[in-house]
C-alpha positions as CSV (number, residue, x, y, z in Angstrom):
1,X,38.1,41.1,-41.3
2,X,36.8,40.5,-37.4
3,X,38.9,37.3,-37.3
4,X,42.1,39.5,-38.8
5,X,41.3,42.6,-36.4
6,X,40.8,40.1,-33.4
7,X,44.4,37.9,-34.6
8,X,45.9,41.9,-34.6
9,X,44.4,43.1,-31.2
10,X,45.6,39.8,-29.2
11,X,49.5,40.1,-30.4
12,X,49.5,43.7,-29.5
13,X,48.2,42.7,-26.2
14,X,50.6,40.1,-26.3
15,X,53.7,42.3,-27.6
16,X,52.1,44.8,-24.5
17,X,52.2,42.4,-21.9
18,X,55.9,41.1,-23.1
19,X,57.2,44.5,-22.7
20,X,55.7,45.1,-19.4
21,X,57.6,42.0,-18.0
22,X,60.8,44.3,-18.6
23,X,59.2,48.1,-17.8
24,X,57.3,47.5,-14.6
25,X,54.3,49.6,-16.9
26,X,51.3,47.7,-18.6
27,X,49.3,49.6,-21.0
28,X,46.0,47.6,-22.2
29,X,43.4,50.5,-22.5
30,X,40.7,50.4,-25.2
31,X,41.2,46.6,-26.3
32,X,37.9,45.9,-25.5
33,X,39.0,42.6,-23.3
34,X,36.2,41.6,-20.8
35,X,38.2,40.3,-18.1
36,X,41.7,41.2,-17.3
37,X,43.8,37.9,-16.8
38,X,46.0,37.2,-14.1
39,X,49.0,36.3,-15.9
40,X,48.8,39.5,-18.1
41,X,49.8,41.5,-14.5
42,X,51.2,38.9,-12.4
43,X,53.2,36.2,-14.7
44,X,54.1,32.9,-13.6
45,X,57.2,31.0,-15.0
46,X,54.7,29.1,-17.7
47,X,53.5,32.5,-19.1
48,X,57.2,33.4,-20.2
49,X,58.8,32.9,-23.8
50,X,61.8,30.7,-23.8
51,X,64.2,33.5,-23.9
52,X,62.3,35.2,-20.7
53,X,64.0,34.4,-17.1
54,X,61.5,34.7,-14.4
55,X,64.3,36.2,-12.1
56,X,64.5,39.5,-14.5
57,X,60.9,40.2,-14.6
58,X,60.6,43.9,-13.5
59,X,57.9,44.2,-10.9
60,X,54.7,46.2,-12.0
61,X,53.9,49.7,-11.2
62,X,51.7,50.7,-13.5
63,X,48.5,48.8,-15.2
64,X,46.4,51.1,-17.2
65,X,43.3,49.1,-18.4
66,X,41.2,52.0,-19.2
67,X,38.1,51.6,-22.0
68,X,37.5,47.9,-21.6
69,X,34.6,46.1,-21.2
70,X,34.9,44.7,-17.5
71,X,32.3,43.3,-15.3
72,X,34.3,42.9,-12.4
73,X,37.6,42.8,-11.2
74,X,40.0,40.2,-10.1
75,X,39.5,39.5,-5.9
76,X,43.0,39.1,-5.3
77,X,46.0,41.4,-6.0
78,X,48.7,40.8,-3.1
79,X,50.7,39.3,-6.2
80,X,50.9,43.0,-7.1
81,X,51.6,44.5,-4.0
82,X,53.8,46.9,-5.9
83,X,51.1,48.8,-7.7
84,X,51.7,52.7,-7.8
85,X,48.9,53.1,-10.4
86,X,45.9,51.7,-11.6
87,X,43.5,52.9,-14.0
88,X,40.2,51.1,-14.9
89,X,38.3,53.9,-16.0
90,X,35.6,53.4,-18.5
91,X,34.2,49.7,-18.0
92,X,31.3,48.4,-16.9
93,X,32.2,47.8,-13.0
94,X,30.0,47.6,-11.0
95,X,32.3,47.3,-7.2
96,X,35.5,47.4,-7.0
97,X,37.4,44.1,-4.8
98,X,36.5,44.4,-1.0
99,X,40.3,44.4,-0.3
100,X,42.0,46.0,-3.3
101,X,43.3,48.8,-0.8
102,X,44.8,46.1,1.8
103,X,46.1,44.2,-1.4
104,X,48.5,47.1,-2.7
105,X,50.0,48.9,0.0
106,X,52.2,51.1,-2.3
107,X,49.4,52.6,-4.8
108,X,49.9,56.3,-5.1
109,X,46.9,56.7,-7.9
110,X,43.6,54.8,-8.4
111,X,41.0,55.6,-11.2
112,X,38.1,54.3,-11.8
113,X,35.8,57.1,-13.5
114,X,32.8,56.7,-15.9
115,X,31.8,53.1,-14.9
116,X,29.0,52.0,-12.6
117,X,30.2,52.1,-9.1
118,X,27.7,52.1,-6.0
119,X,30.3,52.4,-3.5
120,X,33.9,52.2,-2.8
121,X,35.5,49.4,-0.3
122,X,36.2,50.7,3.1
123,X,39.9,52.0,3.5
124,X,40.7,50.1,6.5
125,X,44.1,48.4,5.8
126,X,44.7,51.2,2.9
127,X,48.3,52.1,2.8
128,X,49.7,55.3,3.4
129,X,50.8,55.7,-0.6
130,X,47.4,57.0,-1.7
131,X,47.7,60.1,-3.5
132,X,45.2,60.4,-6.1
133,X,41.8,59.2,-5.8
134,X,39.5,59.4,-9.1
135,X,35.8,58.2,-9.0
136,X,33.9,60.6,-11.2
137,X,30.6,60.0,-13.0
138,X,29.8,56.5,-11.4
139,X,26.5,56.0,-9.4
140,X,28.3,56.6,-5.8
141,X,25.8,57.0,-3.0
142,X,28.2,57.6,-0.2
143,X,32.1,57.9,0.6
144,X,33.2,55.7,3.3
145,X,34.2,58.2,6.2
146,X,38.0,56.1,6.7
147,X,38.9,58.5,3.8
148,X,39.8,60.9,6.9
149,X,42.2,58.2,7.0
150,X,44.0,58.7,4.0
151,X,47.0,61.2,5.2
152,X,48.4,61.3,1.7
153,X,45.9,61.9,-0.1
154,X,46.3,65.1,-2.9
155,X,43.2,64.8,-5.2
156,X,39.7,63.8,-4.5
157,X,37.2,63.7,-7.6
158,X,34.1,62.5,-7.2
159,X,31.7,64.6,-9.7
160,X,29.2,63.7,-11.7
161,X,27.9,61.1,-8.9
162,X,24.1,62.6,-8.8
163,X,23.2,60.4,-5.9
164,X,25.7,61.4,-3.6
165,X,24.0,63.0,-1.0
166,X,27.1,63.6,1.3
167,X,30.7,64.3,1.9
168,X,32.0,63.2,5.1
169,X,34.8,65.2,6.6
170,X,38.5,64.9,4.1
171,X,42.1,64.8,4.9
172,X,43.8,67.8,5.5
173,X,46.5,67.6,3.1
174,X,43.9,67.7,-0.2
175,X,44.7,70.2,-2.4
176,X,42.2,69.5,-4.9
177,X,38.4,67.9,-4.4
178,X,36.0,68.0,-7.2
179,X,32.2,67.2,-5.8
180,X,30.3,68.7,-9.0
181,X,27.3,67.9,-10.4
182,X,26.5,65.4,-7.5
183,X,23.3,65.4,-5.2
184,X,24.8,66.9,-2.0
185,X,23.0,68.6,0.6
186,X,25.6,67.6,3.4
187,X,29.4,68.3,3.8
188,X,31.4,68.2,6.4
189,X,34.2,70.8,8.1
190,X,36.5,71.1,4.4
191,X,40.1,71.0,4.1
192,X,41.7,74.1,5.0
193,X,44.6,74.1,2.8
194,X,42.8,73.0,-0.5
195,X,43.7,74.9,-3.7
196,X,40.9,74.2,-5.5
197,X,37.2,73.1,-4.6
198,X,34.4,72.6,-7.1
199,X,31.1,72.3,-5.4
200,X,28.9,73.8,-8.1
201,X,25.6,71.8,-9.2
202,X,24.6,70.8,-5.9
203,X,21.9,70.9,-3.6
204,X,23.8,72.6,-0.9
205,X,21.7,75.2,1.1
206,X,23.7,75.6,4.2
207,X,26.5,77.9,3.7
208,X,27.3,79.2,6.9
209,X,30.1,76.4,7.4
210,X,32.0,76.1,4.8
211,X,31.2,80.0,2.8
212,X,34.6,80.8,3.3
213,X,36.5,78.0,1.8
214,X,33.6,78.2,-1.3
215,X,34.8,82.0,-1.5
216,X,38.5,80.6,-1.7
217,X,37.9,78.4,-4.6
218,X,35.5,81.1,-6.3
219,X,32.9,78.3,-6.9
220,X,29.7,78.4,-5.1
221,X,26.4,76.0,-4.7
């Protein structure tokens, strides 16, 4: 029955990665794989079927490998450079690539939630695409203060990290920034125009900065 379940689980990644060569969206969440192979996001002409062209291969835009079993990632993914959106939530990472940000100049949304992240690569080189940043309930101990950087950036969530001690001053444009249940004591001027701001479950005791955008939000430390 494993041999018949694993026979099944590697023709729907197959069928998967097929389709993706024509939709420009791969979808391998929850197949338990434990490393994500290059030519399942970035074919070469020996990966197609013989009734594949290369020529009509639809570029990638979306890779969601959520709830696999992944150490690491791959180091290099200028092959990908078209990348609006990658998920990777739910493995076992541990860092992400050093240069993943330089390496796709168009992504818009990056998750990588619930896996065991220390800290995030700089954002020097990151393109100005990045909308949506997700990094809850990882072991984060700091965010890199280039985030200021990151002029497009909409969403921020970083709860759950308990040993983050302290947020470093954000973009202006954030609507949303989730910080819950982390271990801060620290954070910088907030984004004035920010819709919604979760804070609670911290250690924050000054309030004297930032009381009126906690008022805003309605949450408090």
């Amino acid at each position: 029955q494993g041999l018949v379940r694993r026979v099944r689980g590697l023709r729907r990644s197959y069928y998967k990665m097929r389709r993706a060569r024509a939709s420009g969206f791969l979808e391998l969440s929850d197949r338990r794989l434990r490393a994500l192979p290059v030519e399942a996001y970035a074919p070469t002409p020996e990966d197609l079927d013989p009734d594949e062209k290369f020529w009509e291969i639809v570029e990638l835009r979306s890779l969601d490998a959520t709830g696999n079993l992944f150490d690491e990632l791959p180091g290099d993914w200028r092959s990908v450079g078209t990348l609006r959106q990658l998920r990777v939530g739910k493995n076992r990472l541990c860092a992400l690539p050093e240069g993943i940000f330089a390496d796709l100049p168009n992504l818009e949304v990056l998750d990588c939630g619930d896996n065991q992240i220390r800290h995030l690569p700089g954002f020097q080189g990151c393109g100005a695409s990045l909308k949506t940043l997700l990094a809850p309930r990882n072991r984060l101990q700091a965010l890199d203060a280039g985030v200021l950087g990151l002029a497009a950036l909409e969403a921020l969530d970083v709860g759950g990290n308990v040993d983050l001690k302290c947020l470093p001053r954000l973009p202006e444009r954030l609507q949303k920034v989730d910080a819950e249940n982390c271990g801060l004591t620290v954070v910088d001027r907030l984004p004035e125009e920010a819709r919604t701001l979760c804070l609670s479950k911290n250690r924050l005791w000054k309030r004297s900065a930032f009381v009126s955008d906690l008022d805003r939000s309605g949450s408090s430390p």
